[in-house]
BAFI-3210 file (N, C-alpha, C; in Angstrom, 3 decimals, decimal comma, padded with zeros to 6 digits):
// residues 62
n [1|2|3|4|5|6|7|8|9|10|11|12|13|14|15|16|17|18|19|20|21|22|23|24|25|26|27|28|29|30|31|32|33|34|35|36|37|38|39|40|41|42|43|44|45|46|47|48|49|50|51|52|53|54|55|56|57|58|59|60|61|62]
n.u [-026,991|-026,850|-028,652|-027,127|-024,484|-024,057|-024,472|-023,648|-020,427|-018,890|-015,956|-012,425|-009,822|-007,596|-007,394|-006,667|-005,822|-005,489|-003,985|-004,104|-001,979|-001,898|-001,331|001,283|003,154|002,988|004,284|006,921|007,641|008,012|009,535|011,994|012,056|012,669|015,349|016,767|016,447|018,326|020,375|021,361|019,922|018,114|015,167|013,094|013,245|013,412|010,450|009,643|010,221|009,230|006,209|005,943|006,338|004,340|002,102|-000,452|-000,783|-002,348|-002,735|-005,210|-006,911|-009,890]
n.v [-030,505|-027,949|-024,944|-022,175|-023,298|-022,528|-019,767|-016,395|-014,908|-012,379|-011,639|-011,095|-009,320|-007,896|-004,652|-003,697|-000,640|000,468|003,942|005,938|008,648|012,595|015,126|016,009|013,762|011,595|012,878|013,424|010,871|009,945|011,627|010,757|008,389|008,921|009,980|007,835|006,308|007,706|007,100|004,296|002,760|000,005|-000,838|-001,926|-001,807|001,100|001,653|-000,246|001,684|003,958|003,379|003,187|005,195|006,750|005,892|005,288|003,389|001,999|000,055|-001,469|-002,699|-005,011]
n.w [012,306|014,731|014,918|015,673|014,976|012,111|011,957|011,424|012,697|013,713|013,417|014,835|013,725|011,215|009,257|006,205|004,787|001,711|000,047|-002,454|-001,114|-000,994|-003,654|-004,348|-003,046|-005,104|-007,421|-006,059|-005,751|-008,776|-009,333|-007,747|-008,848|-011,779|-010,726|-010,160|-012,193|-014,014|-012,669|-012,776|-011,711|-011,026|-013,169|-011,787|-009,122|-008,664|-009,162|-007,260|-005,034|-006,100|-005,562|-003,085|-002,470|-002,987|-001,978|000,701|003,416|006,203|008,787|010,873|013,764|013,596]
ca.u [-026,161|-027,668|-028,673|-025,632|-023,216|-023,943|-024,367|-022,660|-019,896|-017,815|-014,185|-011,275|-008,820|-006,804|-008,254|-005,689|-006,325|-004,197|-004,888|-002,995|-001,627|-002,302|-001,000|002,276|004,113|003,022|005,316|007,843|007,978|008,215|011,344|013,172|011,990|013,214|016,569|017,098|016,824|019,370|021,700|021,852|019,409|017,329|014,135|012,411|013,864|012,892|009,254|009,084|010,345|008,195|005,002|006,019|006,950|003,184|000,576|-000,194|-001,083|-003,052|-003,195|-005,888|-007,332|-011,410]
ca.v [-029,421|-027,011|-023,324|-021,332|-023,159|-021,811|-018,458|-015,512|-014,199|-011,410|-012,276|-010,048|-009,329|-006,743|-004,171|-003,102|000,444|001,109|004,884|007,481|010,143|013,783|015,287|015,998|012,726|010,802|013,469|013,493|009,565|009,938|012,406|009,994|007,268|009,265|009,942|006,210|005,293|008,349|006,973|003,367|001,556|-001,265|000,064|-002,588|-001,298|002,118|001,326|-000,162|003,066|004,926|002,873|003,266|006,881|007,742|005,829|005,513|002,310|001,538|-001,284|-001,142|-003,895|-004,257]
ca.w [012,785|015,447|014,268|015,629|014,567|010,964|012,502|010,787|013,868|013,885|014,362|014,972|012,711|010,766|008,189|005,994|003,500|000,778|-000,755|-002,706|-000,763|-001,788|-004,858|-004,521|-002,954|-006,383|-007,982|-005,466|-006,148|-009,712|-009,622|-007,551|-009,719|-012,469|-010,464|-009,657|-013,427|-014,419|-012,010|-013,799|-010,790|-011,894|-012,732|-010,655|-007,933|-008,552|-009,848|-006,365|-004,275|-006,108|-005,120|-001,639|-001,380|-003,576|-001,331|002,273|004,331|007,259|009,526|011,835|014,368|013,805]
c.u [-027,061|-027,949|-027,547|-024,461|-022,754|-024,179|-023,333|-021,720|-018,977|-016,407|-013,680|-010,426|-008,218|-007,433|-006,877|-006,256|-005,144|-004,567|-003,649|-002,653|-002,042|-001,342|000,761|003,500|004,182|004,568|006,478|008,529|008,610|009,373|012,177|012,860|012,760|014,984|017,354|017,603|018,475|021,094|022,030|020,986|018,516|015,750|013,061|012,333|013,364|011,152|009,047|009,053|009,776|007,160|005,224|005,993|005,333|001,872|000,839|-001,088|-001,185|-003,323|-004,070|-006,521|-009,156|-011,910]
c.v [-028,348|-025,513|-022,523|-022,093|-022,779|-020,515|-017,350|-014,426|-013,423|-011,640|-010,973|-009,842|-007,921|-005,980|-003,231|-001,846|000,429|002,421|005,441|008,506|011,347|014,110|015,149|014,904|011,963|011,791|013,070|011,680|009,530|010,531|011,244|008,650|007,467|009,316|008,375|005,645|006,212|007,710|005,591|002,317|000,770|-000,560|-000,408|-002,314|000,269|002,161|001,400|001,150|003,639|004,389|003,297|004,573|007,433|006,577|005,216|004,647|002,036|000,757|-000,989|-002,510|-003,804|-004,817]
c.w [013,394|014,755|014,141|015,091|012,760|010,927|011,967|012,489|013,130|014,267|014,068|013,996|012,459|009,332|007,659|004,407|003,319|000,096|-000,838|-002,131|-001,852|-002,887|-005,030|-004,011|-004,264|-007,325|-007,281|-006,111|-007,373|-010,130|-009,186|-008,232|-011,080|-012,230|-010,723|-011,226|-014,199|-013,585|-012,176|-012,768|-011,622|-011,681|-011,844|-009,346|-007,482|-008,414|-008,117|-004,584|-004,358|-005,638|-003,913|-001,410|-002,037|-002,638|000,290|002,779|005,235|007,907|011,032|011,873|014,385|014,811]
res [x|x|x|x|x|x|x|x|x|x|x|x|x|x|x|x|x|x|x|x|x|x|x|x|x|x|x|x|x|x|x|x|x|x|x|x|x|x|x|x|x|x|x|x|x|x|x|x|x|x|x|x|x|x|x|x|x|x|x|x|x|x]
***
């Protein structure tokens, strides 16, 4: 097998960050996570609203 073709290349792709937003969406999440369960929703359901509404995701091309 020739040299390059064990050659370390650079390919294209997608770079995805996941990070916590600043302080106060985690709260914000957590009230309406709290609401959600007062109002008889499944807490699975809530659990996952809140994840969504407390961190902030990035898709970028490298």
């Amino acid at each position: 097998m020739p040299y390059m073709d064990k050659a370390m290349v650079p390919r294209r792709g997608l770079r995805i960050d996941i990070t916590l937003r600043e302080l106060p969406f985690p709260y914000i999440g957590l009230g309406g996570a709290m609401l959600g369960v007062r109002a008889g929703t499944s807490s699975l359901v809530v659990a996952g609203l809140a994840l969504l509404g407390s961190i902030r995701v990035q898709i970028s091309l490298i």
